[in-house]
C-alpha positions in Angstrom: 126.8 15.6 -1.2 124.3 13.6 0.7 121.3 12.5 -0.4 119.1 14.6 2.2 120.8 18.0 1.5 119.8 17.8 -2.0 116.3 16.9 -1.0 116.4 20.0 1.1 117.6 21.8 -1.7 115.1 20.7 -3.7 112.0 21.2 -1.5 113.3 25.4 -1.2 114.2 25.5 -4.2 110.0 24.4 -5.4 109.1 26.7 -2.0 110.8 29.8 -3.7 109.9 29.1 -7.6 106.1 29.0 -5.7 106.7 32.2 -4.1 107.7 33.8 -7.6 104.7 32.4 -8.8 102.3 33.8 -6.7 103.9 37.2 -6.5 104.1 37.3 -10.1 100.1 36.6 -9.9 99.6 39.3 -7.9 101.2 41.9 -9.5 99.8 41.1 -12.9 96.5 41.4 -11.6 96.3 44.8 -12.5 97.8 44.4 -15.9 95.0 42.2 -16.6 92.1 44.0 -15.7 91.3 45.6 -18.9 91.8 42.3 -20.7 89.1 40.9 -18.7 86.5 43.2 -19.0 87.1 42.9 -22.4 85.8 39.0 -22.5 83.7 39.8 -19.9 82.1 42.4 -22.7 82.3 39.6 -25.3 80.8 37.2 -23.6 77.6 39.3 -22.6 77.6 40.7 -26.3 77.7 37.3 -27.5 75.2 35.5 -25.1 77.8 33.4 -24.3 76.4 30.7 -21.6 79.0 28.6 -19.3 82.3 28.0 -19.6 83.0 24.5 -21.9 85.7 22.6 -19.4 85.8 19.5 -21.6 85.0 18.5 -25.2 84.8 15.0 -25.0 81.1 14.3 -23.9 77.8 16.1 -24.0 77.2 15.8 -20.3 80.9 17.1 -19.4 80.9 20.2 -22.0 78.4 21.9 -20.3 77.3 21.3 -17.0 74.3 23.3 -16.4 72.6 21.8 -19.5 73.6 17.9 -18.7 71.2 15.3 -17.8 72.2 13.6 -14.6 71.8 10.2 -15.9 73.4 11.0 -19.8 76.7 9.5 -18.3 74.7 5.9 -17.6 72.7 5.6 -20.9 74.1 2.1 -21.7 73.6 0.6 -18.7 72.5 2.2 -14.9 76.1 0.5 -13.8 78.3 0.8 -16.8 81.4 2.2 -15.9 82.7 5.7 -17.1 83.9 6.4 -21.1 85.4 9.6 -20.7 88.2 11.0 -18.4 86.8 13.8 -17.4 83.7 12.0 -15.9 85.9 10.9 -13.3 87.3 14.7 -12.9 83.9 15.9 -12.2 81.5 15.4 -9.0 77.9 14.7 -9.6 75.7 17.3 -9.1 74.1 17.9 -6.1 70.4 16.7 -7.3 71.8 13.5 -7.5 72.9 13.1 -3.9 69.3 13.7 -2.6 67.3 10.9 -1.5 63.3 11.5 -2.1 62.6 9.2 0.6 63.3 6.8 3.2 63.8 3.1 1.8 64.8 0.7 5.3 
């Protein structure tokens, strides 16, 4: 068998296991429904706030209660200590400028 027909095999072989996938997703949508409203429930009973994506620093555990400059508190050029620093963009405040420099 050459090398490109089981290539080719390969690639519809991922198209059609991705297919399944996404079908599968769709019909369980419905199945799911009263699972979520169930943590939906919890989570207002519980004044539960955002979702914890990370445990590994403060400032990536919960992103609507980080400081924008937590990630730099050794040094203003230091580079990242954590993983998921590099997984998350900065927030936006960050990307303003409060004024023209040049």
């Amino acid at each position: 068998m050459r090398k490109s027909t089981v290539f080719l095999i390969y690639i519809f072989s991922n198209i059609i296991f991705l297919a399944a996938l996404g079908a599968h997703s769709f019909y369980q949508k419905e199945v799911a429904r009263p699972w979520l409203a169930e943590k939906r429930e919890m989570v207002r009973r519980l004044d539960l706030t955002d979702l914890c994506l990370f445990t590994e620093a403060s400032y990536t555990r919960h992103l609507t209660q980080a400081d924008g400059h937590v990630a730099f508190q050794d040094h203003p050029v230091s580079l990242e200590h954590f993983p998921s620093g590099s997984l998350l963009r900065p927030s936006s405040t960050m990307n303003r400028t409060h004024a023209r420099l040049d």
